[in-house]
C-alpha positions in Angstrom: -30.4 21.0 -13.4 -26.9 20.4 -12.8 -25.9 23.2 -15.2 -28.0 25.7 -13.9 -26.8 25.1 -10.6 -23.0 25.4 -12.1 -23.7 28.5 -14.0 -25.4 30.1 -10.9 -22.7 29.3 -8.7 -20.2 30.1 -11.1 -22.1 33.7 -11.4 -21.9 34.0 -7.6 -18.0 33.0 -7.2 -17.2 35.8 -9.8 -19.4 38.3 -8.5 -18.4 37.8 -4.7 -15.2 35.9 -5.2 -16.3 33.0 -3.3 -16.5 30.3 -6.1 -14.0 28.3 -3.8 -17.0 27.5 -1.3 -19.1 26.0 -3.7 -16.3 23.4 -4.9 -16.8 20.6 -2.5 -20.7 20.8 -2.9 -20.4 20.6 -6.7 -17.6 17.8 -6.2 -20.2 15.7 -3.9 -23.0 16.6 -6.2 -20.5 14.7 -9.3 -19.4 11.9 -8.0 -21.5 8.8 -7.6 -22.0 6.8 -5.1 -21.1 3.5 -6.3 -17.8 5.4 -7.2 -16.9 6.4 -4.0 -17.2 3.5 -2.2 -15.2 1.6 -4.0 -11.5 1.4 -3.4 -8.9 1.9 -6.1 -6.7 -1.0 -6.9 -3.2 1.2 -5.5 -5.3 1.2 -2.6 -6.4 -2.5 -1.8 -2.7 -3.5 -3.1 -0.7 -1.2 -0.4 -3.0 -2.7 2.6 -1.4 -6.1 1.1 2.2 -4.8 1.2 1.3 -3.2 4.6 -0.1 -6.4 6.0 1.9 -9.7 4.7 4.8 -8.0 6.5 2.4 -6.7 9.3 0.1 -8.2 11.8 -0.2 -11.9 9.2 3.3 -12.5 10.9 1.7 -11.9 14.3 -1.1 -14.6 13.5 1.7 -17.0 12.0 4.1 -17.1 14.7 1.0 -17.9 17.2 0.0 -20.8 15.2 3.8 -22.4 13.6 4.9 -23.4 17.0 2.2 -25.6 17.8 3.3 -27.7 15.1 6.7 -28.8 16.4 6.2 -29.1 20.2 7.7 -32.7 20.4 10.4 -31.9 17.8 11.7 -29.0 19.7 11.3 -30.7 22.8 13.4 -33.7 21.6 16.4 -31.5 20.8 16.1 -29.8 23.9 17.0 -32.8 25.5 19.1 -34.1 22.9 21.3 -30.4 23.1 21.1 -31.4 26.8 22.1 -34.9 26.9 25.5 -33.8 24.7 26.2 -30.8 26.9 25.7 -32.4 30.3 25.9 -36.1 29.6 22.4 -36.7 31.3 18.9 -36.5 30.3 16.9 -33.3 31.2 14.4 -33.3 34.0 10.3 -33.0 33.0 10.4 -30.6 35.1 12.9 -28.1 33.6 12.1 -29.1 29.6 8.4 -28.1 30.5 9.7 -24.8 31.9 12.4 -24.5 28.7 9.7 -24.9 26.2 7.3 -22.7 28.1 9.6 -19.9 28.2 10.5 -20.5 24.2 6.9 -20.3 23.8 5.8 -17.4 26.1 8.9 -15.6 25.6 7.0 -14.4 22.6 4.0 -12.1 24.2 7.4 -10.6 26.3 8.5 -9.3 23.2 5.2 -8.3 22.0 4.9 -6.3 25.1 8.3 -4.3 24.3 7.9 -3.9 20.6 4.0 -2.5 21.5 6.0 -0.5 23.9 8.1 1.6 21.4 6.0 0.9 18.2 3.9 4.5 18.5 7.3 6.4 19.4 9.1 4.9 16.2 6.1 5.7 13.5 6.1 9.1 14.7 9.9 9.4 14.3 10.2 7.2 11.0 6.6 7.6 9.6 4.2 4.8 9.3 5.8 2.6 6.2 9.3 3.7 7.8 8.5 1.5 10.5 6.9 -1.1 9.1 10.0 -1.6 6.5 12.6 -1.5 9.4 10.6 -3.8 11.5 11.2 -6.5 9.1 14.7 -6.6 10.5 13.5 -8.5 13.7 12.0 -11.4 11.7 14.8 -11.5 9.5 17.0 -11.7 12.5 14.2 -14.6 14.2 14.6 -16.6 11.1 18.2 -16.6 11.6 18.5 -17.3 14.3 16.2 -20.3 14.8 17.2 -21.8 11.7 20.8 -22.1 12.8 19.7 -23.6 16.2 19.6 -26.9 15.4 23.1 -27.0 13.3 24.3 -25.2 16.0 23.1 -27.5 18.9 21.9 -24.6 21.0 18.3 -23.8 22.0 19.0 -20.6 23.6 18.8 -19.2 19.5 15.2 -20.3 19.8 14.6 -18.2 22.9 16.1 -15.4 21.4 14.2 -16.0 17.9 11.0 -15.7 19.6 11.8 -13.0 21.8 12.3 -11.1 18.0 9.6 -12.3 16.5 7.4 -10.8 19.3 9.2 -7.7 19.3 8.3 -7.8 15.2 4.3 -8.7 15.7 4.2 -6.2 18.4 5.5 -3.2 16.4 3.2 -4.9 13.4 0.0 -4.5 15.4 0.4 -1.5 16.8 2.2 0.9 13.3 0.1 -1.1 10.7 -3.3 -0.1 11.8 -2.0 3.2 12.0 -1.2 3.1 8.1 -4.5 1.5 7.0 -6.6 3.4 8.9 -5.2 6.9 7.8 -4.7 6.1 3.9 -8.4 4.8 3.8 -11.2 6.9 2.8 -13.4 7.9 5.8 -16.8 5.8 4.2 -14.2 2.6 3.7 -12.0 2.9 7.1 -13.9 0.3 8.5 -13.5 -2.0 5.4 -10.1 -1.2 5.1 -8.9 -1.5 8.5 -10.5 -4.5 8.7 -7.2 -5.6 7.2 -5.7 -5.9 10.2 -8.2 -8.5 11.5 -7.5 -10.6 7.9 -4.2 -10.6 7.8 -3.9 -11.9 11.4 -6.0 -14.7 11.1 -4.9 -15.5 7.3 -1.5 -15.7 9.3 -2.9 -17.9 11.7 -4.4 -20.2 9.0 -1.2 -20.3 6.9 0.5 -21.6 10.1 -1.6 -24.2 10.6 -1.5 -25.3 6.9 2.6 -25.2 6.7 2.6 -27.5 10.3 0.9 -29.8 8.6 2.5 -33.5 8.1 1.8 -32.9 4.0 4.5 -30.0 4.4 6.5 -28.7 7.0 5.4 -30.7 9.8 7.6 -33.3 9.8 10.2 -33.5 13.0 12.7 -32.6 10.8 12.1 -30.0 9.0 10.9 -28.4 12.0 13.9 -25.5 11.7 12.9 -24.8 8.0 9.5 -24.3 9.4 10.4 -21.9 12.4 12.6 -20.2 9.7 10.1 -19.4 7.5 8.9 -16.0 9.1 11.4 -14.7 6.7 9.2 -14.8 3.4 6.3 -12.5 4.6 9.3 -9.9 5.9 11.0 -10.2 2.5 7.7 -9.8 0.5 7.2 -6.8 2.4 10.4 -5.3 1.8 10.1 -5.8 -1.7 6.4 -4.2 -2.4 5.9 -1.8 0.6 8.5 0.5 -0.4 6.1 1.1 -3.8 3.6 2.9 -1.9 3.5 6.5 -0.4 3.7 7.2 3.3 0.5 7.7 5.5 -1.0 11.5 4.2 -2.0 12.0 7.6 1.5 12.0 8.6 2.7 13.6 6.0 0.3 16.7 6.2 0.0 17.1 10.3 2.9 15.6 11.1 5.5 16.7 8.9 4.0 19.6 7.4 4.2 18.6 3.6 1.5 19.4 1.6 2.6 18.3 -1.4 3.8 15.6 -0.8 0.7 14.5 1.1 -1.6 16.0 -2.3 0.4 13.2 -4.2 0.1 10.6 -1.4 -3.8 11.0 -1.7 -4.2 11.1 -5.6 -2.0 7.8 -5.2 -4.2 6.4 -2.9 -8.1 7.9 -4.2 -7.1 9.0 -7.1 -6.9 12.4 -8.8 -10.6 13.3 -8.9 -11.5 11.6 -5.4 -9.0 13.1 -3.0 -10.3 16.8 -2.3 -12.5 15.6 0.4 -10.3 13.8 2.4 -7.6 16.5 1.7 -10.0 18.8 3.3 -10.3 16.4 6.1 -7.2 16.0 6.9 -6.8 20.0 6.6 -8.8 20.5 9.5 -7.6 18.0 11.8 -3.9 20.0 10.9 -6.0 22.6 11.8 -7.0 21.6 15.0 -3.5 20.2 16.1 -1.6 23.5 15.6 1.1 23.8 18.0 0.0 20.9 19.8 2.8 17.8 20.1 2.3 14.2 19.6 1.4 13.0 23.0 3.3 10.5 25.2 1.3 7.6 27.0 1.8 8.8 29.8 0.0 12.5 28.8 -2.8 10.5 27.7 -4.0 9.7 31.2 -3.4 13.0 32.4 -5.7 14.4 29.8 -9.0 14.4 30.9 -11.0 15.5 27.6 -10.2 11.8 26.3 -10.5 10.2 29.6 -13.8 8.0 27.9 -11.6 7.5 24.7 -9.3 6.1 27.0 -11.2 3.8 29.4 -12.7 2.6 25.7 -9.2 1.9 24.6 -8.8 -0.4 28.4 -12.1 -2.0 27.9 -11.9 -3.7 24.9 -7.9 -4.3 24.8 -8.4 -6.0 28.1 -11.4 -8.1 27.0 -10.2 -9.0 23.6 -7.6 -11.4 25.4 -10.0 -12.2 28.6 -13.4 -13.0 26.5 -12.6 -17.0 26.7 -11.1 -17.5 22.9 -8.2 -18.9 24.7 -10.3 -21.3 26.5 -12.2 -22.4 23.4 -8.9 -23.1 21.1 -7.7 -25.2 24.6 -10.9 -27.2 24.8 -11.0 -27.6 20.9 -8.6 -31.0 20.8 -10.3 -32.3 23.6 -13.8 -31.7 21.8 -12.1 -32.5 18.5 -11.5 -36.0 20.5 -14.8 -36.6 22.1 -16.6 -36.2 19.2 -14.9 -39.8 17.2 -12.2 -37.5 15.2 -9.1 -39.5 15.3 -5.8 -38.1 16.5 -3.9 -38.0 13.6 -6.7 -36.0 12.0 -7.3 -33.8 14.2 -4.6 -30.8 12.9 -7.0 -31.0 10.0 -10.2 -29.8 11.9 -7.9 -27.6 13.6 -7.1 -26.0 10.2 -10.9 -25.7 10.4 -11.6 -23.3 12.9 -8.9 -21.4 11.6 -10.5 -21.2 8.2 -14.0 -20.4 10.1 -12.2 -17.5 11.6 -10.6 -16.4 8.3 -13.7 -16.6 6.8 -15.5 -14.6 9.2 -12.8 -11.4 9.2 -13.5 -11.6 5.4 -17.3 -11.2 6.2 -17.2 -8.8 8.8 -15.1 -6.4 6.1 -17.4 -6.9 3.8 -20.9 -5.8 6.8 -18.9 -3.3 9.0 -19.6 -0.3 6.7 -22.9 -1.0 6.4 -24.3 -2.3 9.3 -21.6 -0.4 11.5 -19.1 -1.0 14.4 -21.2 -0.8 17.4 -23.7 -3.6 16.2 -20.6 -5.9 14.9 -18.9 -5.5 18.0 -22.2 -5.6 20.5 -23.5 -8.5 18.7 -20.4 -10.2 18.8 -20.2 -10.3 22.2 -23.8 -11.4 23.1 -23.5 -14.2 20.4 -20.2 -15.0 22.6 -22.2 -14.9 25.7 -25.1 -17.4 24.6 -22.2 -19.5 23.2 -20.9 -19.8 26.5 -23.5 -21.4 27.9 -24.3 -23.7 25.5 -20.5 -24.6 25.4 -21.2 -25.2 29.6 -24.0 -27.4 29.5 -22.4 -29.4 26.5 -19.2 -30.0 28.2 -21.0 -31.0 31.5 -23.3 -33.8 29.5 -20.8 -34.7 27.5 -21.1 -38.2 28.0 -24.9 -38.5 28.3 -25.6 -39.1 25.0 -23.9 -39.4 21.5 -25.1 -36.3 20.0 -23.7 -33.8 23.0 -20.2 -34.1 21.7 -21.1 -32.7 17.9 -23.3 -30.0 19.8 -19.8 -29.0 21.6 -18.3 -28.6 18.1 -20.9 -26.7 16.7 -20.3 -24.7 20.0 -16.6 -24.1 19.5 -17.1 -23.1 15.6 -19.7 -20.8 16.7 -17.6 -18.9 18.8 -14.9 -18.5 16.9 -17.0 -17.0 14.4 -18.7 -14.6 16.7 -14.9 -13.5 18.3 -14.0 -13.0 14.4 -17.3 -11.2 13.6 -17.2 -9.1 16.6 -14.8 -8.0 18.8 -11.4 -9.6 16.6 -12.2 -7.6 13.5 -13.6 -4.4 15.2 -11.2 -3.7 18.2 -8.5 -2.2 16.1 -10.7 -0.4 14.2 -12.2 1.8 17.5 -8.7 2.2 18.2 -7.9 3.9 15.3 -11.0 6.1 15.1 -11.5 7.2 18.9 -8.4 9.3 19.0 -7.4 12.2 16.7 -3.6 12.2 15.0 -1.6 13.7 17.9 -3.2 10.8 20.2 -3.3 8.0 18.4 -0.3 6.7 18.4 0.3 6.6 22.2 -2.9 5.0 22.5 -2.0 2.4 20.0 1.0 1.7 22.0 -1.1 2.1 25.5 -4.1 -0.6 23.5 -0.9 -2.9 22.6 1.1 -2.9 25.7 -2.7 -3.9 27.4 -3.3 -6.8 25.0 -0.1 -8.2 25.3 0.1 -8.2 28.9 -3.6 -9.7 29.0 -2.4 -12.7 26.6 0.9 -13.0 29.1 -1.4 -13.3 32.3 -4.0 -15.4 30.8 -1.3 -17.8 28.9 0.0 -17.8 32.8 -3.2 -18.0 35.1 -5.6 -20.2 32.0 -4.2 -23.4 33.3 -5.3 -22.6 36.9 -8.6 -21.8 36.0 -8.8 -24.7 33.6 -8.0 -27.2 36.3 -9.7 -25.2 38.7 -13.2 -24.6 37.6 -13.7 -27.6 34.3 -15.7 -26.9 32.3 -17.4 -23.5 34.4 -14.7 -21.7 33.5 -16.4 -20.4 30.7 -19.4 -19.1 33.1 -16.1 -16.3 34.2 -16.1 -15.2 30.2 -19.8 -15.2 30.2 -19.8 -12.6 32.6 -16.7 -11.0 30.7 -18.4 -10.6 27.6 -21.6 -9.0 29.1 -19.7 -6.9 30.6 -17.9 -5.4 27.7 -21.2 -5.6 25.6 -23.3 -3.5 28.3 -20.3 -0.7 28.7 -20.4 -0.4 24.5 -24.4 0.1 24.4 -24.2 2.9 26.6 -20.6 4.6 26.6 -19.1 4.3 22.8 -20.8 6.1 20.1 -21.1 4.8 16.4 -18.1 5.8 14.6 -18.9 4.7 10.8 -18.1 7.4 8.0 -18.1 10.1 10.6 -14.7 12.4 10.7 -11.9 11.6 13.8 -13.0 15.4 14.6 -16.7 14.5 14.4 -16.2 11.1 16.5 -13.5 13.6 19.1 -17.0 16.1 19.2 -18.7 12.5 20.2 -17.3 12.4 23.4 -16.8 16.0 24.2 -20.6 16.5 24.0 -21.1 13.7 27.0 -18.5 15.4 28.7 -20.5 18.7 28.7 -23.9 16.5 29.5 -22.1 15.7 32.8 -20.5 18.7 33.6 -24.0 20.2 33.2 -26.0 17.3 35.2 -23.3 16.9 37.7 -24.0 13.3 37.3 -22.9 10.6 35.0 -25.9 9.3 33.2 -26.2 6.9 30.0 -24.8 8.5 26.6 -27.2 8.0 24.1 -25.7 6.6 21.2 -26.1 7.8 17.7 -28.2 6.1 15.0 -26.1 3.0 13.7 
């Protein structure tokens, strides 16, 4: 059968000349399934050079400075006591190490600010091999802090570390997304998600008494940002630039045909070639977009309110709340204190874990149903969480119901909206958009984890345990606007997914009213 269909086409294309349509058809009709979704080893080994340099530093720098809060806060006042020959008020070593330790999302803020501008100029791997220099520079710098007796280096160290995970999270979804094969950009990009909470459990491992946790060494362990950046510098620059970038954004075919055989290999890449081909296409004469062009452009304006949604809510959804209640939980439920980083390490692995599973269901079960899903299970988890904390001394068993409560949670956040939100960000907007709205999406998540870091205690102390009644609402919130505003996106084109929303817009303009947009089979 498969010959006869050759021969005949092969007739045809000498006959008319037109052999060339036929190629893709008789490519698809070749190649196995099993074959295509699986990814090639050059593949799966550049998202690790892309990553342990990437967004795992964003997820270790959260969790390493947990670790040494009284060491730090001992040499504050022992740098303070030598300088000034008197002991340092509560009051100003609380606002000292709050500013070391928030000083952090300020920098994420900035580097999210310019990270979009600087992988257009430099490329994708281009900036992710010059943003090692910041954590290169952090390491430094808070390494010689203590020999140096001034805590001002550890301000400045964590301003650059922010600056480095902000640039991270914003350019290295970029380069996952667009060297992945459109049926495993979800798996792939799911990366991102990994990395960050692998980053966060490595943290919590290394603070450990066992290893770096000791007051002590607690410079070693601030210092040790440096070993991811240095990994990365030494494997990254292995691995061809984004073909996306290469093709629509610098206009070099051939060097984007090579980037693709790298990546798929040579007798995979002529549909994603083809892909890319007619997003270049599409973008003739049209200008990588500022931030700022983004909300004047109307045509994306659902892309964009998308992009606010779940930026906004992936900070506001109450995962702050549960890793503030865990020690207290931790507590009531008989752990002792000294054992307590270990079940810490805990929910870190849970969340680990759970990135690793959502990779592994997002391609087939989809992105809206992940993310959706995530959410709900969120919701129902914060009102169990509610009751539990407010009978928590009624009986023995409530306290172990609260821990079951906190571990679900975290595994829903990871399932759902932790593993999925960079993904839609990547997918909803085509290759002259997306990095403005990757630095719009970053500058929003950093300045939701600055206000809640600032506002959470007031709240806390404000509403108890009801707090989490506010991220109930949150998460139903986000859910409901997903069902009936953002489309499924799995193995569908970024021109097919762009088509998406334009087709709503012309159901409006043709209703003159904004009804529900039906979503697409998942």
């Amino acid at each position: 059968m498969l010959k006869l269909f050759k021969g005949r086409a092969a007739k045809m294309g000498k006959e008319n000349g037109e052999f060339k349509e036929y190629e893709p058809l008789l490519r698809d009709f070749r190649e196995p399934v099993h074959q295509i979704k699986v990814p090639s080893k050059y593949l799966l080994l550049a998202v690790w050079a892309a990553g342990i340099g990437g967004t795992f530093q964003y997820g270790y720098n959260i969790s390493i400075i947990n670790a040494p809060t009284k060491a730090v806060q001992n040499f504050i006042n022992q740098t303070w006591t030598e300088r000034y020959s008197t002991e340092i008020s509560s009051d100003m070593l609380t606002l000292l190490w709050s500013i070391i330790v928030s000083i952090f999302t300020i920098g994420g803020l900035v580097g999210a600010s310019v990270g979009g501008t600087l992988a257009i100029r430099f490329g994708r791997k281009g900036t992710l091999l010059f943003n090692n220099t910041f954590a290169l520079l952090a390491a430094l710098f808070m390494g010689l802090s203590y020999p140096a007796s001034t805590f001002e280096l550890l301000v400045i160290g964590r301003f650059l570390t922010g600056v480095n995970a902000g640039i991270a999270i914003c350019v290295q979804p970029l380069y996952i997304g667009e060297i992945a094969p459109r049926a495993l950009r979800g798996a792939m990009a799911m990366g991102t998600s990994i990395f960050i909470t692998g980053g966060i459990l490595t943290g919590q491992v290394m603070g450990l008494k066992e290893l770096l946790g000791k007051d002590e060494y607690w410079p070693i362990l601030l210092s040790t940002i440096c070993i991811p950046a240095v990994l990365q510098l030494l494997t990254l620059p292995w691995f061809p630039e984004s073909p996306r970038y290469l093709l629509i954004d610098r206009g070099d075919d051939i060097a984007c045909q090579k980037a693709l055989m790298w990546f798929h290999g040579q007798d995979k890449y002529h549909g994603e070639m083809e892909d890319i081909e007619r997003e270049r296409v599409s973008a003739l004469g049209i200008k990588p977009k500022k931030p700022w062009e983004l909300f004047t452009d109307r045509s994306i304006r659902w892309q964009l309110l998308t992009l606010v949604v779940i930026h906004t809510s992936q900070q506001l959804n109450g995962i702050n709340a549960i890793y503030f209640y865990a020690d207290y939980v931790f507590t009531q439920a008989g752990i002792p204190d000294d054992k307590i980083p270990y079940a810490t390490v805990g929910t870190g692995a849970c969340e680990c874990i759970t990135a690793l599973t959502c990779g592994l269901l997002i391609e087939s079960l989809g992105r809206r149903a992940l993310i959706i899903g995530g959410y709900t299970l969120m919701s129902v988890c914060c009102i169990c969480f509610t009751i539990a904390l407010t009978f928590q001394d009624s009986s023995p068993w409530v306290p172990y119901l609260s821990m079951v409560c906190v571990l679900a949670f975290i595994l829903s956040f990871g399932l759902g909206p932790g593993g999925v939100t960079n993904i839609l960000t990547t997918e909803l907007f085509t290759q002259t958009d997306r990095p403005a709205a990757y630095m719009i999406g970053g500058s929003i998540n950093w300045t939701s984890f600055f206000v809640i870091g600032m506002i959470f205690p007031f709240i806390v102390n404000g509403l108890k345990q009801y707090c989490f009644l506010v991220f109930l609402v949150i998460c139903l919130l986000v859910a409901t606007y997903i069902f009936f505003v953002v489309p499924e996106t799995k193995n569908k084109t970024f021109l097919e997914i762009q088509n998406e929303f334009k087709s709503r817009k012309k159901i409006i303009n043709a209703n003159g009213t904004e009804g529900p947009l039906l979503s697409t089979p998942m």
